[in-house]
Rosetta silent file (secondary structure, phi, psi, omega in degrees, C-alpha in Angstrom):
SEQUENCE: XXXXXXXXXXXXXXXXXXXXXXXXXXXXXXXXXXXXXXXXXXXXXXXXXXXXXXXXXXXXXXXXXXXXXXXXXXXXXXXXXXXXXXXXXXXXXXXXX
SCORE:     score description
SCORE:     0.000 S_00000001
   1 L     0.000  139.013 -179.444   21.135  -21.002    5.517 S_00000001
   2 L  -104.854  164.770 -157.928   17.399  -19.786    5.058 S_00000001
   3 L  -106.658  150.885  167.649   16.999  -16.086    6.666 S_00000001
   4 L   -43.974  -48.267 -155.324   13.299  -15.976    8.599 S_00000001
   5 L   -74.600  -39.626  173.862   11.959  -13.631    6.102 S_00000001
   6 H   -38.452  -64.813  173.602   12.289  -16.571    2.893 S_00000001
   7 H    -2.512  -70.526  -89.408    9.385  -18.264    5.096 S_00000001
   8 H  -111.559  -40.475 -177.601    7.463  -15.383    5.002 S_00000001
   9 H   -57.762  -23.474 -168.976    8.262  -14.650    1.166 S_00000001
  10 H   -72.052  -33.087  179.817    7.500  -17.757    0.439 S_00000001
  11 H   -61.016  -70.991  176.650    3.720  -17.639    2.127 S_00000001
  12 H   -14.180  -69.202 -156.602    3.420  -13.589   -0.107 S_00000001
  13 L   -29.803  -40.420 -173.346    3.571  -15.343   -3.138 S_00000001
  14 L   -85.845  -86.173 -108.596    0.047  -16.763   -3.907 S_00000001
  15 L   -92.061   26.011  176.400   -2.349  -14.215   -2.496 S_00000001
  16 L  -152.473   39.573  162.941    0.241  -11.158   -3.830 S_00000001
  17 L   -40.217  -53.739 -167.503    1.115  -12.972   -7.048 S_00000001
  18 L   -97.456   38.329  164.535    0.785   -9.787   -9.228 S_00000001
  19 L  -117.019  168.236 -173.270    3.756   -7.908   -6.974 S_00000001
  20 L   -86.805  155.795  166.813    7.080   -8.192   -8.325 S_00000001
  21 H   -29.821  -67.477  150.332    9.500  -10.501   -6.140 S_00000001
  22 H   -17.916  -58.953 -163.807   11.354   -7.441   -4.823 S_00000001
  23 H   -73.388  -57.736  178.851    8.711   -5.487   -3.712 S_00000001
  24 H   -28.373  -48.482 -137.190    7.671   -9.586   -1.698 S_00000001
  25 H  -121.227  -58.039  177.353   11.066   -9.592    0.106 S_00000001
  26 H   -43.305  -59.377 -166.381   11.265   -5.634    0.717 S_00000001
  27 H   -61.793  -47.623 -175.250    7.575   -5.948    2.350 S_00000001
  28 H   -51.948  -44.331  172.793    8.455   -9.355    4.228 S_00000001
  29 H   -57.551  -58.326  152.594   11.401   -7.685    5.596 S_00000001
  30 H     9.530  -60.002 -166.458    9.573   -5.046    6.274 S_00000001
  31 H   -77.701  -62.512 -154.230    6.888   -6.752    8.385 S_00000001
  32 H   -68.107  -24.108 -178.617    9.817   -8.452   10.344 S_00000001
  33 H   -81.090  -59.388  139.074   11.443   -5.097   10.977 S_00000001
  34 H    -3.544  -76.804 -172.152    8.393   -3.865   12.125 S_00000001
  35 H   -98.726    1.162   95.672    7.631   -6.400   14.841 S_00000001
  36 H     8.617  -73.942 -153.671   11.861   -6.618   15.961 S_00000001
  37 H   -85.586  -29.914 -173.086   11.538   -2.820   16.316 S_00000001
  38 L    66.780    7.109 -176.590    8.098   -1.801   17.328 S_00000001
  39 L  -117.529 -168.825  161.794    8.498    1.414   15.544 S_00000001
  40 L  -124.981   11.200 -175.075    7.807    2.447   12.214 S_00000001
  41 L   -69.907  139.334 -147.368   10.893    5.295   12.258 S_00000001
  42 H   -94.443  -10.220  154.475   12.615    4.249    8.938 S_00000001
  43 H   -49.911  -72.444 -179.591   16.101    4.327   10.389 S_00000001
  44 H   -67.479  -20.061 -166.519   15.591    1.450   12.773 S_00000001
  45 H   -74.509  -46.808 -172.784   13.506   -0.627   10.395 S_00000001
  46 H   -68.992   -7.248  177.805   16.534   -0.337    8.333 S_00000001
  47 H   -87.906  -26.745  164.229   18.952   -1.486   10.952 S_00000001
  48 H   -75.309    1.806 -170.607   16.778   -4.963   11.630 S_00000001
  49 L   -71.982  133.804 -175.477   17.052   -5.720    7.837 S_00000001
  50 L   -93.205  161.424  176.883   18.783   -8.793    7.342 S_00000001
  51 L   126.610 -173.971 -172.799   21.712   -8.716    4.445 S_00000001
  52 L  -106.242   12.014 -173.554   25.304   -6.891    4.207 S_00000001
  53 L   -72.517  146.072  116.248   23.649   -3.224    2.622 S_00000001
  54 L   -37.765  112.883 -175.461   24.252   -0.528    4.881 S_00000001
  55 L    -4.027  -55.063 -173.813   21.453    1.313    6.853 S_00000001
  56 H   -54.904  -57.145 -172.221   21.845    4.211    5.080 S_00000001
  57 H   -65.517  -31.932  174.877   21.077    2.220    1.643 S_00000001
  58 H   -51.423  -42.425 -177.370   18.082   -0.065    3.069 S_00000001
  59 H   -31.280  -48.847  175.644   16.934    3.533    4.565 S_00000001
  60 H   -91.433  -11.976 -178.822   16.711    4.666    0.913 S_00000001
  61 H   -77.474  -30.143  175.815   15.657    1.727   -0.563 S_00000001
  62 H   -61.283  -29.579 -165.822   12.492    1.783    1.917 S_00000001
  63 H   -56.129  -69.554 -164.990   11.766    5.613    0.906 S_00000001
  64 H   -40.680  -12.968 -175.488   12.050    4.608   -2.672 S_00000001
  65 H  -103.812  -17.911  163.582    9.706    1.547   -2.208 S_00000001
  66 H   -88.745  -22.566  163.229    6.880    3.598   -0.419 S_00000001
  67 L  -108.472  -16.898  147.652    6.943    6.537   -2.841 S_00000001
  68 L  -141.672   54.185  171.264    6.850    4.657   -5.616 S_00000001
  69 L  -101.486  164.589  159.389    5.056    1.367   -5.383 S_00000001
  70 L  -108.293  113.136 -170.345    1.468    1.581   -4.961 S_00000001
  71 L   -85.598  161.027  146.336   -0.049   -0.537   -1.932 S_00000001
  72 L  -121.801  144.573  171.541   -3.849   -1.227   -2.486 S_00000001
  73 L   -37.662  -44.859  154.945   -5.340   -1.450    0.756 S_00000001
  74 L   -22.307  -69.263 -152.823   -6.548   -4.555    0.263 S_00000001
  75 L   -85.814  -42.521 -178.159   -3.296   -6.404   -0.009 S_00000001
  76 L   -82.445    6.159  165.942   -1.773   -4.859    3.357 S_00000001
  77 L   -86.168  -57.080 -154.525   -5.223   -6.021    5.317 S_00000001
  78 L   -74.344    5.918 -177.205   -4.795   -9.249    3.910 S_00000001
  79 L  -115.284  -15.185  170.691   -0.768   -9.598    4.684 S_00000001
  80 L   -82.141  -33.179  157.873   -1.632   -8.280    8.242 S_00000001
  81 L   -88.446  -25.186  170.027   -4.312  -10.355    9.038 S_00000001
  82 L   -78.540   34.610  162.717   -3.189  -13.594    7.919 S_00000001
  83 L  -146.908    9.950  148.213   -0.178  -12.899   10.164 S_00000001
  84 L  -119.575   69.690  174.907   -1.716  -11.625   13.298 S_00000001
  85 L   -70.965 -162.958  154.765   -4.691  -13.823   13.867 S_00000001
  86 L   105.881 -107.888 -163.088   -6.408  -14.354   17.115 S_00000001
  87 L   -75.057  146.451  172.779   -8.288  -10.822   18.565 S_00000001
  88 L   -62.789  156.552 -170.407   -9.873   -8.450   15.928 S_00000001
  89 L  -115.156  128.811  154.089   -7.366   -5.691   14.664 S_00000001
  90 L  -100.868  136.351  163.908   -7.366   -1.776   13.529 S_00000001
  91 L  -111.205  137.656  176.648   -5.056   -1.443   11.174 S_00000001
  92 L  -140.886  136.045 -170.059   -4.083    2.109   10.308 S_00000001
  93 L  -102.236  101.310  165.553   -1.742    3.218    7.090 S_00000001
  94 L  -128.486  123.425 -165.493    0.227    6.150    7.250 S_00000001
  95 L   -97.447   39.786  151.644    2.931    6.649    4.637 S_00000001
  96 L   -67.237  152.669  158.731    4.050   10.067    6.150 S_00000001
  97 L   -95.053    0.000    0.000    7.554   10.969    7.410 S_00000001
């Protein structure tokens, strides 16, 4: 069976070539958790995650992928707008908790 997010991983690939796979499928999920949940509380994101971890471990796997990956800005404008076209967009990035 392919899970939605394989799609999505599959699309990452070219224009985020020089991320490791991982970080592609943590982010894809990510985005998909996102728009499921409407929040960004790191708890719920981890409860739309598709797979058999437990909450608690996606929970930590998200900390661990936000304190220490590096995003350049760039690359989250460009995975947000080619996946919300249509009306212009603010995008705003805040990795506090």
């Amino acid at each position: 069976m392919v899970h939605p997010y394989e799609h999505l991983v599959a699309w990452l690939r070219v224009p985020l070539s020089h991320w490791q796979l991982e970080r592609i499928v943590c982010c894809s999920q990510c985005v998909l958790a996102l728009i499921a949940c409407q929040t960004v509380n790191l708890e719920s994101l981890a409860r739309a995650f598709i797979g058999s971890a437990e909450p608690e471990s996606v929970s930590q796997r998200l900390r661990r992928c936000m304190n220490q990956c590096s995003y350049a800005t760039v690359d989250i404008a460009l995975l947000l707008i080619g996946l919300l076209p249509g009306e212009p967009w603010i995008f705003t990035l805040d990795r506090t908790e």
